[in-house]
N, C-alpha and C positions, 0 to 999 in steps of 0.2 A: 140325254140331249135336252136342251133346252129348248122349247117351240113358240115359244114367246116372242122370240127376237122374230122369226120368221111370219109373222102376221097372217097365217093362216089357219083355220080350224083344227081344233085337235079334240077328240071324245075323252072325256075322263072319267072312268068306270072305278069306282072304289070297290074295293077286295074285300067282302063281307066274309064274316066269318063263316059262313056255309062255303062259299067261294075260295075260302082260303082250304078251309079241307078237302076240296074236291080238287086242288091242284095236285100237279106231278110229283111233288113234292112236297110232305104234309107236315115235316116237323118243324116248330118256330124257330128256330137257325136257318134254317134253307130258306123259308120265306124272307130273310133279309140279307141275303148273301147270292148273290146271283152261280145259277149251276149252268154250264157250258156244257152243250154239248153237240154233237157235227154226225150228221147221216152225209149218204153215199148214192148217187145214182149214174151211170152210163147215158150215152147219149151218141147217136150218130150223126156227124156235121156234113155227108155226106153232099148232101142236097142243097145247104148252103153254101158250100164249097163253090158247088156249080152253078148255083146264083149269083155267085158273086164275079165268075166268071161272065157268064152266059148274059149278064147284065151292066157290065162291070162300064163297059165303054157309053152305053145309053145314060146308063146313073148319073156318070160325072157330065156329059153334056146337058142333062136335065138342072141337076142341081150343082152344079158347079165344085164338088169335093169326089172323093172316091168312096163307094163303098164299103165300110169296114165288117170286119165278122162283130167286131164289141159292139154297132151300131145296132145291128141287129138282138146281139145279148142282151143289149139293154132296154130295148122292146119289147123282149120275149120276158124280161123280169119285172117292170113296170106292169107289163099284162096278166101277169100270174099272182103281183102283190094286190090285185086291185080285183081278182078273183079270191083271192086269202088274205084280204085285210089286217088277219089277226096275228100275220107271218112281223111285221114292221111296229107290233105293241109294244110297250116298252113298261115295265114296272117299278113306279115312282116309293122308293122302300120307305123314306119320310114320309110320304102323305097315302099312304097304302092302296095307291089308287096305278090302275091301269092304263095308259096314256094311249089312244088309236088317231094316230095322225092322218087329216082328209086326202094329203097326198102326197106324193111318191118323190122320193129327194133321192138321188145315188149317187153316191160318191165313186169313182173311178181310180184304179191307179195306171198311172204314167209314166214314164221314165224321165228324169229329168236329169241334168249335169251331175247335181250334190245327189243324185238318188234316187228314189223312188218318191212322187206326190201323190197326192189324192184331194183332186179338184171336186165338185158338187156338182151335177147337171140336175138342177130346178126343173119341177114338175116334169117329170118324165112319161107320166101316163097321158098328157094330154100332148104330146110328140109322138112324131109318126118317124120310122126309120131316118128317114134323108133327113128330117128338123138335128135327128141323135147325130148323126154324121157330122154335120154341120158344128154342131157343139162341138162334138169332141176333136173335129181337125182344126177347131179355132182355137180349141184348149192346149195343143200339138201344137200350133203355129207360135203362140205365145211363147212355149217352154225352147222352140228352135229359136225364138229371138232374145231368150235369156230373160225372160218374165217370170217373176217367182208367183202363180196361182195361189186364190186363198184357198187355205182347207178352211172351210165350214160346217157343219153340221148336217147331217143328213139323215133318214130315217131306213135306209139301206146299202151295204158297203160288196163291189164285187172285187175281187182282191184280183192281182197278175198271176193269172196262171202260171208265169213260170216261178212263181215261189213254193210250189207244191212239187214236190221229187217223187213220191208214193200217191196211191190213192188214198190211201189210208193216213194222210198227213193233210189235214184241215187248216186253214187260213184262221188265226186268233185278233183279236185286235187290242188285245189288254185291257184294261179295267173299263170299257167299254163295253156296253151291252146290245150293243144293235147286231141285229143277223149278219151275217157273210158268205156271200156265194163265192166259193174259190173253184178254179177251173184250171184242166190238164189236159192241153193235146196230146193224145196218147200215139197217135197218128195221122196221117191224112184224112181218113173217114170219122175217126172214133175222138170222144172227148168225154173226161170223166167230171163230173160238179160233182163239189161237198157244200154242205149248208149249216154252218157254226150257229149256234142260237142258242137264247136263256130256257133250258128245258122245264123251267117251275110255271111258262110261259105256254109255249108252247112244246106238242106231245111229239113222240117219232113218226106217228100216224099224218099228223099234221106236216112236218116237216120232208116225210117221204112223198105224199100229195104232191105239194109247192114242188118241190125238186122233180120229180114227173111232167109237172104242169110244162114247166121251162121245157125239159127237153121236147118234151110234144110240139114243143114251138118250133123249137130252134129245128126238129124233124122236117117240120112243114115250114119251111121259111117263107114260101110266096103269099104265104096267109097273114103273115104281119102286115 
């Protein structure tokens, strides 16, 4: 990703060669070839479920939209990147340098006529649920009036859960390196996240944390 265009801070840590052997991956092929790789965690939406009930008809007379479950996803993943900084780094192979973006861009996907989109909601961590809400049903209201949304660039990608059939079948985004949270209603209560990521980057250790972090969230929804 390019962060230039986005006129916002970006940290750039160059990969010294003690830092290059210390990564996940140590031999000089791997350091210039990005390695994919996607962990697994369970999560219960039980409690959201019923917030969103339990709340459903106050929300929309407060703020004027309805509240959505992805509303909250993407509060609970904005809050967890900004606890794990190191989750949204990106490894620049030309200038052997590590890229940590000040903040938090996610791209969505959507349903639209020709398919599926993936719009951008800008700075996410400084949004509170209802601001997320708001976004994403004006992103919705667009694609019902036949708006083609830009795809942009982002520093975080959460894929439609319904493109994931298995748990064990992770969200990719092709020569792309940024993370992916993909997500599966297993049932009413239960929901399964995977989290795709450059493993030379970031460790399983790492990536099991962040994917914990979320669903801790999304456990306790009234805490968003």
């Amino acid at each position: 990703a390019d962060f230039k265009t986005l006129w916002r801070p970006v940290k750039h840590v160059t990969i010294s060669e003690t830092r290059a052997k210390g990564m996940v991956l140590k031999d000089t092929e791997a350091l210039n070839e990005a390695k994919m790789s996607a962990t697994y965690a369970k999560c219960s939406v039980k409690k959201l479920h019923n917030m969103q009930r339990t709340i459903a008809a106050k929300f929309q007379e407060t703020h004027g939209v309805k509240l959505s479950v992805m509303s909250a996803i993407v509060k609970a993943t904005a809050s967890a990147l900004k606890t794990y900084p190191g989750i949204s780094g990106e490894i620049n192979d030309n200038s052997k340098e590590i890229r940590y973006p000040s903040f938090v861009d996610i791209s969505i996907d959507l349903e639209a006529v020709a398919g599926l989109t993936r719009p951008v909601i800008r700075d996410c961590d400084k949004k509170s649920v209802s601001d997320l809400a708001k976004d994403i049903s004006e992103l919705e209201n667009r694609l019902s009036r036949g708006e083609q949304l830009e795809e942009g660039e982002s520093t975080f990608t959460i894929s439609n859960g319904g493109l994931l059939r298995t748990l064990t079948e992770a969200p990719f985004e092709g020569t792309r390196r940024r993370p992916v949270l993909g997500m599966q209603l297993q049932d009413a209560d239960n929901m399964h996240l995977s989290l795709t990521y450059d493993h030379r980057l970031i460790s399983k250790f790492e990536a099991d944390e962040f994917l914990s972090n979320i669903a801790a969230k999304l456990e306790e929804p009234f805490a968003l």
